[in-house]
C-alpha positions in Angstrom: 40.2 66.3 6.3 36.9 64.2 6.3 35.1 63.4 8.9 33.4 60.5 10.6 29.9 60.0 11.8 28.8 57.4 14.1 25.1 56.4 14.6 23.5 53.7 16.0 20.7 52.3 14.4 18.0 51.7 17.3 15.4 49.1 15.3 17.7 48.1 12.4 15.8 45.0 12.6 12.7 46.8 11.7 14.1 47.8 8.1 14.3 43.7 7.4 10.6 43.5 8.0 9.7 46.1 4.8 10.8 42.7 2.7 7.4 41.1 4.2 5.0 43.6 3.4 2.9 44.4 0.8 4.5 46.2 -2.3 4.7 50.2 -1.9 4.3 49.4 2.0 7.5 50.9 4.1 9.1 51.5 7.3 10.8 53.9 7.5 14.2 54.5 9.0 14.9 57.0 11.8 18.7 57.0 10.8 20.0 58.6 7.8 22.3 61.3 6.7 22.6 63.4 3.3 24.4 65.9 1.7 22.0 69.2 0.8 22.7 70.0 -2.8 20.0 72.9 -2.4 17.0 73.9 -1.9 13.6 72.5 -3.1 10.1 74.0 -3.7 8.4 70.8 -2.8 10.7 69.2 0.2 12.3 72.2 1.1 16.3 71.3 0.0 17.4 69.3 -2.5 18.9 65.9 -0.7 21.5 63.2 -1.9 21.2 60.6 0.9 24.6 58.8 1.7 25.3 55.3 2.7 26.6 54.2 5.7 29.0 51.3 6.2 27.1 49.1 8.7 28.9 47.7 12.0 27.6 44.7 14.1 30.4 44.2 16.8 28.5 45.7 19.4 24.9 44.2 18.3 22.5 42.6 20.4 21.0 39.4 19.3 18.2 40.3 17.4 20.1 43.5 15.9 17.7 45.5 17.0 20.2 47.6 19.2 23.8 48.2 19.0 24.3 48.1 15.5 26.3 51.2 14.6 26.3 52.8 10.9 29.3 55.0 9.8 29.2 57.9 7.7 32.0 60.4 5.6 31.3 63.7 5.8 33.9 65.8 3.8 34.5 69.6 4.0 32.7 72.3 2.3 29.5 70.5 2.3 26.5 70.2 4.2 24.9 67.5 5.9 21.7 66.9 7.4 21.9 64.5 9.8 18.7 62.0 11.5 20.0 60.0 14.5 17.9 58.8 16.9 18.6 58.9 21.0 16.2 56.5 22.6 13.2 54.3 20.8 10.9 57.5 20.8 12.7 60.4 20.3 15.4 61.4 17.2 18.0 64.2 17.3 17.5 66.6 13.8 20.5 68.8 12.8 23.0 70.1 10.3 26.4 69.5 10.1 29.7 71.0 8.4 33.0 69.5 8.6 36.0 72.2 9.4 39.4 71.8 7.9 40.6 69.9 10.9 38.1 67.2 10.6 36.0 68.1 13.8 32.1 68.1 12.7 29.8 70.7 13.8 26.4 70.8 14.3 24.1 73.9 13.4 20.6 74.5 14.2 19.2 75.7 11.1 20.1 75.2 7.5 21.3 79.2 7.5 23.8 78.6 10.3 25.9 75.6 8.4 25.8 78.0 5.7 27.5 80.6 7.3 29.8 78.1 8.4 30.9 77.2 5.4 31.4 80.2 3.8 
């Protein structure tokens, strides 16, 4: 059964401001999950990034808090997962998806591996 994740996107505002600078300029974004295909010499696993289906019900005015993105996560795969928790400081984990549909978070890349089998 998949799975649903639930982040809130502390500064989603901030992402509208990359259109005004200069070309190759970025911020980046503190929110984000992907799907590990494997692992990488050069940035350590190999990453397909997923999309997340953006919700504004709960938004403040200026977007910059309360805007919630939702992610699928299916079984048998594994997720790494950035979601921040306050302006400053950003939660880092891994994540597997059990048969029931309950996601579980692992410390290290070798632990969701073990959890998937």
């Amino acid at each position: 059964m998949k799975a649903n994740i639930k982040i809130e996107a502390i500064g989603f505002n901030s992402a509208n401001l990359n259109r005004l600078l200069p070309p190759g300029m970025k911020i980046p974004q503190r929110y984000w999950v992907a799907e590990i295909l494997g692992i990488s010499h050069k940035y350590r696993f190999r990453r397909k990034f997923i999309n997340g289906r953006v919700d504004y019900k709960d938004s403040n005015s200026k977007a910059s808090r309360g805007v919630f993105l939702n992610y699928i996560l299916e079984p048998g795969r594994i997720y790494e997962v950035s979601k921040p928790t306050s302006w400053k400081c950003t939660e880092r984990f891994f994540a597997t998806v059990d048969n029931s549909g309950a996601i579980n978070k692992h410390e290290s890349y070798e632990d969701a591996k073990k959890a998937t089998g």
